[in-house]
C-alpha positions, 0 to 999 in steps of 0.5 A: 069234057070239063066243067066251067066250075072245074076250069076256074080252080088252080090245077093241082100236083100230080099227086092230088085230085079234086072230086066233088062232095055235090051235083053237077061238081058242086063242093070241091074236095081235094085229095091225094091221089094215093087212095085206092077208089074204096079208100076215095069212096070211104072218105067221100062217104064220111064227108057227105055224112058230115057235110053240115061241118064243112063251110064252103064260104064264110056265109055257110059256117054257122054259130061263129061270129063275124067279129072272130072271122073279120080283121079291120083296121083301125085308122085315125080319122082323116088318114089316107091309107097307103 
């Protein structure tokens, strides 16, 4: 049976896969289907090694600041944007 959390993410070509990196399917991963499951396994290993790295959400990525990550647009006073 298939997780809520699997049921919100888009389905994929028959040429990749999720697998997940946490419990209960936290921390999707996408990857081709091509791998045999040593390969998978080798490269879930080096992410999980590596996880610190990964950012999932904006929140999650460390060090970087938010005005390299942020774009805003600056609009004369009194303008409606349309």
């Amino acid at each position: 049976m298939l997780s809520s959390s699997f049921l919100d993410m888009k389905l994929l070509p028959n040429t990749l896969k999720y697998v997940f990196l946490g419990l209960n399917e936290t921390f999707p991963v996408i990857h081709t289907n091509d791998l045999n499951s040593d390969q998978e396994s080798q490269v879930l290993d080096l992410l999980r090694e590596n996880q610190e790295a990964l950012g999932w959400t904006l929140g999650d990525i460390h060090c970087i600041s938010p005005t390299i990550v942020q774009h805003r647009i600056h609009l004369e006073d009194n303008v409606k944007p349309c």
